[in-house]
C-alpha positions, -999 to 999 in steps of 0.1 A, spaced: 21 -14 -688 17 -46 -669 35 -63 -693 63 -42 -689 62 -43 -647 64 -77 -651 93 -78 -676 110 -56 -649 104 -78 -614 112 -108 -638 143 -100 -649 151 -81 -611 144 -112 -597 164 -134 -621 197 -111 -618 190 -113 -578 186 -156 -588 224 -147 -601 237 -129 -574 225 -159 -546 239 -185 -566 274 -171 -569 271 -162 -534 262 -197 -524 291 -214 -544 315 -187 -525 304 -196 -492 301 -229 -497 338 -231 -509 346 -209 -479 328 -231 -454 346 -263 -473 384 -241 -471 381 -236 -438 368 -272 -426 399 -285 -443 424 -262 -434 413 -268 -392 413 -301 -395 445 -302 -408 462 -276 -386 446 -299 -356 461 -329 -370 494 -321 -372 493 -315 -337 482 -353 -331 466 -344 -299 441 -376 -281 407 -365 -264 412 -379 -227 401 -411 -214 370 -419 -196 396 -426 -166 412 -391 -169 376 -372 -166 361 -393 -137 369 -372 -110 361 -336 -129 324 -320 -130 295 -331 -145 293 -303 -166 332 -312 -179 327 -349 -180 295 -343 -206 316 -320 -230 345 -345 -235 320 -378 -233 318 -377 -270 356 -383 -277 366 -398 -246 376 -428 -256 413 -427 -253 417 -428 -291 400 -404 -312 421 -375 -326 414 -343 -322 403 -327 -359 379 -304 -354 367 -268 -340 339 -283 -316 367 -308 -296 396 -283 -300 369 -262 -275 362 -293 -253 396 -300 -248 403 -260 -240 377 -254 -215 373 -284 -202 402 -301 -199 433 -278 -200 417 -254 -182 400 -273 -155 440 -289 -150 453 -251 -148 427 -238 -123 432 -271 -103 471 -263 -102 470 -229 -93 443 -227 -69 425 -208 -95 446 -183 -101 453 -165 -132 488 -167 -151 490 -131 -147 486 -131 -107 509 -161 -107 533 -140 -126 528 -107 -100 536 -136 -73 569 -146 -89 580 -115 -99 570 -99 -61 589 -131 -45 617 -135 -69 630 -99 -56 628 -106 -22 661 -114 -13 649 -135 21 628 -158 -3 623 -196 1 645 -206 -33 624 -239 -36 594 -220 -35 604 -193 -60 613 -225 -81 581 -240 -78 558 -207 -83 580 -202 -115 575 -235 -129 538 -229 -122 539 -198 -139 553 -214 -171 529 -243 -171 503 -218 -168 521 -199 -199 521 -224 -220 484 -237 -212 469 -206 -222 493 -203 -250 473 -240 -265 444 -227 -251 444 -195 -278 453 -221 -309 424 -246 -294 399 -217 -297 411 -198 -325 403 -232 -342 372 -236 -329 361 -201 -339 372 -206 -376 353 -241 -371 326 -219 -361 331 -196 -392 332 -227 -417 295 -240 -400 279 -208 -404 291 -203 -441 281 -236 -450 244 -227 -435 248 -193 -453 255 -210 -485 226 -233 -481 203 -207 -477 216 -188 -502 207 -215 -527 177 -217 -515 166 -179 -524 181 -185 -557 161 -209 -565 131 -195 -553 139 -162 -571 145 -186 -603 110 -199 -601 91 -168 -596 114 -151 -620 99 -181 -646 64 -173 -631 64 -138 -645 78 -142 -673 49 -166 -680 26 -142 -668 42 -110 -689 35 -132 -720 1 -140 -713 -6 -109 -709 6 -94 -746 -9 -130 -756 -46 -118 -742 -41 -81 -749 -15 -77 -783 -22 -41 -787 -16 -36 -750 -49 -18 -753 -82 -20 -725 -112 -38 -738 -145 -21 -738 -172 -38 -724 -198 -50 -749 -222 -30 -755 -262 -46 -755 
């Protein structure tokens, strides 16, 4: 009986071995996919982290999450500086533009003023060109952090996959354990019968 329980966790444990090390080749490969595939969507767009000089005069909090790139030169190729350069950079510009306002209250604004036919035309002009630039900031804005979160996604995988192996190969060696164990078992007791004490 023992020898069969153990034949049953062993081999449990070995398909389970199995099951984690496909499952860590998968999201490895996934985590390695999607690396690749931001860093080339990023590149193409051949955007350059900002320069010291063109953070000195934003907040400490936005100056220490573009530090790392901000030399002036460095590319922008993955999830973690496609985030930087959304919230602290393209944002803080927008916010300081429009008096931190929203494009969609900008828009209200435009659309109110733009029907009123007693309206200043260079300031209908001018709250419509904010309006755009506000447009087409959040419009980066979405790709910058749709990158990021599908950087995100790759990290996670990749520490998925890792773990994954890991549990494998712990499931490996006790797999190996009990099957050593099964066989010393029908090795010590062949008949699978229970010893009697000797009797004096």
């Amino acid at each position: 009986m023992r020898k069969t329980l153990d034949h049953l966790i062993s081999w449990t444990g070995l398909v389970l071995a199995v099951v984690l090390l496909v499952a860590g080749g998968l999201l490895t490969y996934a985590s390695g996919f999607v690396n690749n595939n931001v860093e080339e969507q990023l590149s193409q767009q051949r955007i350059t982290m900002p320069a010291e000089a063109a953070i000195s005069k934003m907040s400490a909090e936005d100056q220490a999450a573009l530090k790392p790139w901000a030399d002036g030169k460095t590319q922008m190729t993955t999830g973690d500086q496609a985030k930087a350069f959304a919230d602290h950079y393209i944002l803080v510009h927008m916010n300081t533009s429009s008096e931190n306002r929203t494009y969609e209250e900008v828009s209200g604004e435009y659309m109110k003023l733009s029907k009123d036919p007693n309206a200043n035309k260079d300031e209908v002009a001018a709250l419509g060109n904010l309006r755009q630039t506000l447009f087409m900031g959040n419009t980066l804005r979405g790709m910058l952090l749709n990158a990021y979160a599908f950087g995100t996604m790759a990290t996670i995988a990749g520490i998925a996959g890792i773990g994954a192996f890991i549990g494998a190969a712990l499931l490996l060696v006790l797999a190996l354990l009990g099957f050593r164990h099964a066989k010393t078992v029908q090795e010590t007791h062949p008949t699978g019968g229970v010893r009697e004490p000797a009797r004096v």
